[in-house]
C-alpha positions as CSV (number, residue, x, y, z in Angstrom):
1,X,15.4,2.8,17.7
2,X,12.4,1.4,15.8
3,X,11.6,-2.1,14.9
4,X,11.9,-2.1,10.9
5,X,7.6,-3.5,11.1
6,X,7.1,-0.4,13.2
7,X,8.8,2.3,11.0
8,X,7.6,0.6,7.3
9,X,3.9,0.3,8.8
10,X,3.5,4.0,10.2
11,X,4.7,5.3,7.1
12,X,2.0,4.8,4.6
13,X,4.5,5.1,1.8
14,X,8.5,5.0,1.6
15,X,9.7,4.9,-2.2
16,X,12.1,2.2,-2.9
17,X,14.2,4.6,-4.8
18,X,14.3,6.5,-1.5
19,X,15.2,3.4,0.5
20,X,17.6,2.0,-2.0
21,X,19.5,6.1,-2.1
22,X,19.6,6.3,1.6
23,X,21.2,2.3,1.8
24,X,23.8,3.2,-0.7
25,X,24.6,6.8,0.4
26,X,25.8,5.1,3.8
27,X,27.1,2.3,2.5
28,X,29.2,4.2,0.0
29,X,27.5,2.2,-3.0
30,X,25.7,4.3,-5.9
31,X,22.0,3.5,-6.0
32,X,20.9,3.6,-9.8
33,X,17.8,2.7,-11.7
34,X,17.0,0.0,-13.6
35,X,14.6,0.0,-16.5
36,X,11.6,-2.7,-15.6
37,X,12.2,-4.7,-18.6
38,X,16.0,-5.2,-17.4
39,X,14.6,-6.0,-13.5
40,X,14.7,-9.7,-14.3
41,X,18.2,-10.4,-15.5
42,X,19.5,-7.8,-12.9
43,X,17.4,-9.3,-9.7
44,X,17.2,-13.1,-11.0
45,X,14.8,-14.9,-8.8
46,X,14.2,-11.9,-6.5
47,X,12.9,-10.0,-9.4
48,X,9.1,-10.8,-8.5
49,X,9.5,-8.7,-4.8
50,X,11.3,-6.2,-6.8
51,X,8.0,-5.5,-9.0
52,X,5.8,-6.7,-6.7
53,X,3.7,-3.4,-5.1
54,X,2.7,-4.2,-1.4
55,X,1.3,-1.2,0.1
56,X,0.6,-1.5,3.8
57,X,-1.2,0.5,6.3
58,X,-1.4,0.8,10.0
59,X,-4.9,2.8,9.9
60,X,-6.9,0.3,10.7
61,X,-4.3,-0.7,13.9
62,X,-4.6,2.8,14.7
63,X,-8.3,2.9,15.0
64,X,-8.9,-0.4,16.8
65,X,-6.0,-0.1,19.5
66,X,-5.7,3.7,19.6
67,X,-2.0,3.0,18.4
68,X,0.1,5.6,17.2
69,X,3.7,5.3,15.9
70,X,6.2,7.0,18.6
71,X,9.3,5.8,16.8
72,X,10.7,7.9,13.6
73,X,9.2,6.7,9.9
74,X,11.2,4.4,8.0
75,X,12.8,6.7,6.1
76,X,14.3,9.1,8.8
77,X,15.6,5.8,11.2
78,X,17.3,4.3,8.0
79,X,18.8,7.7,7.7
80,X,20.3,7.7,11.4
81,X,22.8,5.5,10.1
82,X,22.7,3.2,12.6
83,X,21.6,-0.1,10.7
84,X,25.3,0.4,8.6
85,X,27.8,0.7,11.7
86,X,30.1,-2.7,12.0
């Protein structure tokens, strides 16, 4: 299994719609969309990490240490299911 740093990082980019789908799907919850100008009476204080875009990469990691990701991407381990089992 893949640490969640390992699997967000050697993804360049996982969609929080994607995320959010994949969380409810196996938590049996629908995953909708919120219009931005409703994100802040919906989220409350959590509202800035909600609009906040934090892109991160592991390029530079990769070309330092001669690291490359071994583990699935972020997507694909969230998938497995594993994270949702009691």
């Amino acid at each position: 299994m893949a640490s969640p740093s390992e699997s967000g990082v050697a993804d360049e980019e996982a969609p929080r719609g994607d995320v959010a789908e994949i969380i409810g799907r196996h938590l049996g919850l629908p995953a909708v969309s919120i219009p931005a100008e409703q994100a802040a009476a919906h989220f409350g204080w959590l509202s800035f990490a909600a609009a906040t875009d934090n892109p991160a990469s592991s390029a530079l990691t990769r070309e330092l240490l001669g690291w490359w990701p071994d583990h699935p991407g972020l997507l694909a381990d969230l998938d497995e299911g594993h994270y949702f089992t009691p």
